[in-house]
C-alpha positions in Angstrom: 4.8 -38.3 -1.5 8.6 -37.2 -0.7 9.6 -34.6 1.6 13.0 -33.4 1.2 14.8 -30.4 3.3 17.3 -27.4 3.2 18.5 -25.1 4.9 20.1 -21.1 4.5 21.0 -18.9 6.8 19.1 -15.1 5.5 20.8 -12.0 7.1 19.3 -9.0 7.8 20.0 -5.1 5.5 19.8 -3.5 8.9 19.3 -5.6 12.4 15.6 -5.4 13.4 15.9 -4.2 17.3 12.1 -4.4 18.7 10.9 -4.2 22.2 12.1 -8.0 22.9 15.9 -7.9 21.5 17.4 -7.2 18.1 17.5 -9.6 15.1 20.3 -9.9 12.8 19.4 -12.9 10.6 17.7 -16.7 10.9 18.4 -20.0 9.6 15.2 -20.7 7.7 14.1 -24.1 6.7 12.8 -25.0 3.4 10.3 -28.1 2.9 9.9 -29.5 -0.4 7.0 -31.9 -1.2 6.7 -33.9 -4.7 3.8 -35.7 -5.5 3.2 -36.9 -8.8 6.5 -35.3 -10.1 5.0 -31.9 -9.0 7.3 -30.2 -6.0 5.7 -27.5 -3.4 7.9 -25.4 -1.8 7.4 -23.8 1.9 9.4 -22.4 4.3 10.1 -22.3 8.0 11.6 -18.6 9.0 12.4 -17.4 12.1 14.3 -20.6 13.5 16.3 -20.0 17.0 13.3 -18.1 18.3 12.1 -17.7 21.6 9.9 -20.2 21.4 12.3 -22.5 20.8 11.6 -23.6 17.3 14.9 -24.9 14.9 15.2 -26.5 11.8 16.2 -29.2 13.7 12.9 -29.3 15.3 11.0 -28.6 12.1 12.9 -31.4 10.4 12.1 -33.9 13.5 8.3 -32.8 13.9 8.2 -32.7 10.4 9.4 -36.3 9.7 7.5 -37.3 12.6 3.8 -36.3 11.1 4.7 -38.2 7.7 5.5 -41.6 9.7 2.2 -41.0 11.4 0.5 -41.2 7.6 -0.4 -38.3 6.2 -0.8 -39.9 2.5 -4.3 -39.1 0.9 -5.6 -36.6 3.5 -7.0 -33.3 2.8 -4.2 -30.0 3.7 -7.3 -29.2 6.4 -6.6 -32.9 8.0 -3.0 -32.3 8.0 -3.2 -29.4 9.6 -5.2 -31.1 12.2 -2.8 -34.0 12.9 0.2 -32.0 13.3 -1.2 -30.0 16.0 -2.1 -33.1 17.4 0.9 -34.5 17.0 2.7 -31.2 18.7 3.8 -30.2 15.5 5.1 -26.3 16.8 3.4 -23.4 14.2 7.0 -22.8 12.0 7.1 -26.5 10.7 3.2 -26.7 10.7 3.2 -23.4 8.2 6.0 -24.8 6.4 4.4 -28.0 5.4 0.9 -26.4 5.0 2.2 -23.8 2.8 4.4 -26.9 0.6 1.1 -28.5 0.0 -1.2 -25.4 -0.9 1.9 -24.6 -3.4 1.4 -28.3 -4.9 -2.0 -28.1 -4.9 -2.2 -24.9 -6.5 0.4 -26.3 -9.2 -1.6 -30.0 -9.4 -4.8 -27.0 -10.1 -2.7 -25.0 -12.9 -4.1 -22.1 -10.7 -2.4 -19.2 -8.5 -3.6 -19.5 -4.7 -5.2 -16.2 -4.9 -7.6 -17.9 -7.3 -7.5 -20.9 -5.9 -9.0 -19.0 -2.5 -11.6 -16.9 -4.4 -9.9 -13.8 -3.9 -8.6 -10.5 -6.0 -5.1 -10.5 -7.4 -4.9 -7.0 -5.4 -4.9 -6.0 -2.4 -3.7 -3.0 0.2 0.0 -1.2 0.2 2.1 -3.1 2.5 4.0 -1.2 5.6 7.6 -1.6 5.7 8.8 -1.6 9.4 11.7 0.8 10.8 12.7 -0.7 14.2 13.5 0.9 17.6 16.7 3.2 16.9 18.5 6.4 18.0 17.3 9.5 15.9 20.1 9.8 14.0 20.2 6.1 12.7 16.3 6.8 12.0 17.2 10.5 10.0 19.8 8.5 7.6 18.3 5.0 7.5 14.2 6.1 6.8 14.8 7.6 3.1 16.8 5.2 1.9 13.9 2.7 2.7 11.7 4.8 1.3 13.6 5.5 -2.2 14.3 2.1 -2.5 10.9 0.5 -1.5 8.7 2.4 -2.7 6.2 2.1 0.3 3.4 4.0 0.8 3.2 2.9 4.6 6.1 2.9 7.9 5.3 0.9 10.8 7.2 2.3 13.7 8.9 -0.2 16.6 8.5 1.6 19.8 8.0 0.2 23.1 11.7 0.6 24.0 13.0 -0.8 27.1 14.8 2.9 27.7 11.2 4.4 28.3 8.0 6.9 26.1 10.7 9.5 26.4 12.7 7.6 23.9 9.6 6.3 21.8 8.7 10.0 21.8 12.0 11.3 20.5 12.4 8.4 17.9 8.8 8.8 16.3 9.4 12.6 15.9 12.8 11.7 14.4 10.5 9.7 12.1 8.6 12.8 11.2 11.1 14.8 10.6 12.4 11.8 8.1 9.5 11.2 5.8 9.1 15.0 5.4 8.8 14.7 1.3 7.7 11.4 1.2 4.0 10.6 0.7 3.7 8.3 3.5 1.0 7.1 6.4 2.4 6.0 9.8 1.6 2.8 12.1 3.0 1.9 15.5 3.7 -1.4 16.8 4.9 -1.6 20.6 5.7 -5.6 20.4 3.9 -5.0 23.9 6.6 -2.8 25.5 4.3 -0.5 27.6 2.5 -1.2 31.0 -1.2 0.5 30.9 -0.1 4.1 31.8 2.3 4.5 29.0 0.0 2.8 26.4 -2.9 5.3 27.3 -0.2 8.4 27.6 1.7 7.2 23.8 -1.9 6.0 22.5 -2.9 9.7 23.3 0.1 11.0 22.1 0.4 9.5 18.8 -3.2 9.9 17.8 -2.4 13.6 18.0 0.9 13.1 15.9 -0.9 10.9 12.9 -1.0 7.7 14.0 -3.0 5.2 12.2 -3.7 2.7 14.4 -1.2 1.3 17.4 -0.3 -2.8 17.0 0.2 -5.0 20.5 0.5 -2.1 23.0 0.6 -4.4 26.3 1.9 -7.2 27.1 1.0 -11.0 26.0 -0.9 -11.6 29.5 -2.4 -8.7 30.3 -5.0 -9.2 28.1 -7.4 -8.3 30.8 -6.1 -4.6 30.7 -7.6 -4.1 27.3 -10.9 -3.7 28.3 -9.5 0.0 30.1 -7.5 0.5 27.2 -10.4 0.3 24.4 -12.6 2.1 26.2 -11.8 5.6 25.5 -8.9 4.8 23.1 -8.1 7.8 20.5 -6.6 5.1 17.9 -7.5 1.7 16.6 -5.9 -1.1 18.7 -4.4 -4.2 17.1 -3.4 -7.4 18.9 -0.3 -9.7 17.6 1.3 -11.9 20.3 -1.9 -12.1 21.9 -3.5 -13.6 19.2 -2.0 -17.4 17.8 -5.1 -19.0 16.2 -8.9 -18.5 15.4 -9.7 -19.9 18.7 -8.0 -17.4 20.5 -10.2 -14.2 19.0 -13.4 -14.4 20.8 -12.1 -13.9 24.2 -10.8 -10.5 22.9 -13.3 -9.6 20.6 -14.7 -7.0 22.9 -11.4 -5.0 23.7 -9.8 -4.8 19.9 -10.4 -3.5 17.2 -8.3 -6.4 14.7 -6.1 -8.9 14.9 -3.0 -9.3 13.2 -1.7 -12.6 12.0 1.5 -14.7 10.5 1.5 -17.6 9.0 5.0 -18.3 11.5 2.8 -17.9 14.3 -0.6 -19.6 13.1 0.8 -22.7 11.2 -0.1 -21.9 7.8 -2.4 -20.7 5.6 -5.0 -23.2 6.8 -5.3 -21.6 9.8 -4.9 -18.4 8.4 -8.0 -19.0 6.8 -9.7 -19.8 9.9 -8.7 -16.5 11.5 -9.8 -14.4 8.6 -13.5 -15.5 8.9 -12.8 -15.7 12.2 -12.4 -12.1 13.1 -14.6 -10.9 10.3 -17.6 -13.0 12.4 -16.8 -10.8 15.2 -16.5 -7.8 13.4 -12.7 -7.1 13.6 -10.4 -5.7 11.2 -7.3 -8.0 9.6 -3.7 -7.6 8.9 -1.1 -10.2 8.1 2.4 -9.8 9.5 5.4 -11.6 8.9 8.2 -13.3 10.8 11.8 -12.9 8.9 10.2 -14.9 5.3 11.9 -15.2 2.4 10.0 -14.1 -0.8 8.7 -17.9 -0.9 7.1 -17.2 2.4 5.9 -13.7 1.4 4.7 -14.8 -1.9 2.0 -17.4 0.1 1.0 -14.4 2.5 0.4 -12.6 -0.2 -1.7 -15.1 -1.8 -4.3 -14.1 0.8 -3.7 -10.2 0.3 -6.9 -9.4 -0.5 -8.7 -10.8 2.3 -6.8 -8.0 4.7 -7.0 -4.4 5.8 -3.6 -3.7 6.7 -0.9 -5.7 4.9 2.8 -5.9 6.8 4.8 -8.3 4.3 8.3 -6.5 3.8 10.6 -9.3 5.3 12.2 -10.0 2.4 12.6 -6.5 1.7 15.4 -6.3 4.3 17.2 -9.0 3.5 20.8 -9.2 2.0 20.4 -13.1 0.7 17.0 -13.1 -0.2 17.0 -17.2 -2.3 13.6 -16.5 -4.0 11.8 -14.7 -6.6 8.2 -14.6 -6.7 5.7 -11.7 -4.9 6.9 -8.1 -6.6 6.7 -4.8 -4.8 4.8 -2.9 -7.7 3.7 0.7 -6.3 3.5 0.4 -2.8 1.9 -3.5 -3.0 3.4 -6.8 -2.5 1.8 -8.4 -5.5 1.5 -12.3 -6.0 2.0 -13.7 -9.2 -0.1 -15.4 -11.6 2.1 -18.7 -11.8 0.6 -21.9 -9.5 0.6 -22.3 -6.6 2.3 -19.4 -4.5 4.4 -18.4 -7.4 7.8 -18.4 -5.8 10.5 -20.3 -6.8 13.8 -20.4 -4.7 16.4 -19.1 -7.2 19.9 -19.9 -4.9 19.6 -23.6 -5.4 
């Protein structure tokens, strides 16, 4: 088996600006594994995070986990020594998703087939972040025309206060007046229990679907006050990184959203899906500034979701790869092996 590298640098249509910062761009690492003259592809995205994941990291952690021996293991056992190996979740999910692509090739089958699941699955939502109301007024058509989506998610939880969240998602009604369009929120957990309750409230009255991360990772212990009487669905991200983390919070949400950035792979993705249906929760799959490669794998697993947030690659000026196609609203994978995508700016 040979693992070979490379690297781009994908920049951002419009800057994402979320409760946390604003994101232009990442360098995003691409993993290539050949076994028996067969290459799968995967992808680290989101490098220079907060967490402190590089593709310098991914290519030392990386390299570190084949010297260890990963030759004849199952993708499950691989997944399982890179964690115990400290392998961080962007390499892990870059690897793991290289060698579902292979196997899926090695198969002759798509992964959606390969995971006993439908080629289709839910409309995706394509996210408009935190803005002034006049950037939102110009910038929410031209999403829409161009897209096609059937579904906003709306960053609020800005640092300048609800005032501004309120002003900003009216601005976003007043945009998609024409459009035939549902709305989501997601606060990246940029309220403190007051304003949640007060915007959850709020937006429930104002067509809402559900509201994504409302508080804080850490003040998971809040959500039990939160659920309680809550008007709207409530959807943990940050405060949700792998299957073992669910049942803690299984009694004060109502899903869990994850990304294969944040989970390491589909493995664990997986894991999370039965995971949370065990307990009853709803699912959604998010993304973490993916190419189309990365996207294409998410979207291997489409069907397995109730709420589908894969439009990365949608917003991206240098997107390298083909593969997953926006066709009426749904990011749909392909029927080639493996994930389907193949990096095109080689």
């Amino acid at each position: 088996m040979n693992v070979t590298f490379r690297r781009m640098y994908l920049k951002k249509r419009y800057p994402l600006e979320i409760s946390r910062g604003v994101i232009r761009g990442s360098e995003n690492l691409f993993v290539f594994v050949e076994d028996q003259g067969v290459v799968g592809v995967g992808e680290l995205a989101g490098a220079n995070a907060p967490d402190g994941e590089t593709c310098d990291t991914g290519e030392a952690e990386i390299g570190r986990l084949i010297e260890a021996g990963i030759e004849g293991r199952s993708i499950s056992e691989v997944w399982d020594k890179a964690r115990d190996l400290g392998v961080r979740p962007r390499a892990q999910a870059a690897l793991d998703m290289a060698l579902w692509d292979l196997l899926g090739k090695l198969c002759g089958q798509p992964l959606w087939r390969v995971f006993g699941l439908s080629r289709r699955s839910v409309p995706t939502s394509v996210t408009i972040g935190i803005n002034k109301p006049e950037v939102i007024l110009e910038r929410v058509p031209e999403i829409l025309e161009r897209t096609g989506a059937k579904y906003l998610k709306v960053k609020l939880g800005s640092p300048n206060g609800i005032e501004f969240d309120q002003e900003s998602y009216l601005s976003i009604l007043t945009a998609v007046k024409g459009f035939e369009v549902g709305l989501r929120v997601d606060a990246n957990g940029g309220w403190d229990l007051a304003d949640a309750k007060c915007m959850c409230a709020w937006l429930a009255e104002r067509g809402a679907e559900y509201v994504e991360q409302p508080l804080v990772q850490g003040a998971e212990n809040q959500l039990p006050e939160l659920f309680r009487d809550r008007p709207l669905p409530i959807y943990v991200d940050e405060s949700i990184w792998l299957a073992e983390d669910i049942p803690a919070l299984a009694d004060r949400v109502d899903g869990v959203n994850l990304k294969l950035m944040k989970c390491g792979g589909l493995t664990e993705a997986l894991r999370i899906i039965a995971t949370a249906r065990a307990h009853g929760l709803g699912t959604m799959i998010g993304c973490m500034g993916e190419s189309t490669l990365s996207i294409s794998a998410g979207a291997a697993l489409g069907a397995a979701f109730d709420h589908i947030d894969l439009d990365s690659q949608l917003n991206l000026v240098n997107d390298p790869a083909s593969g997953a196609e926006m066709i009426d609203g749904v990011v749909t994978p392909s029927n080639s092996p493996g994930h389907g995508a193949v990096l095109t700016d080689v």
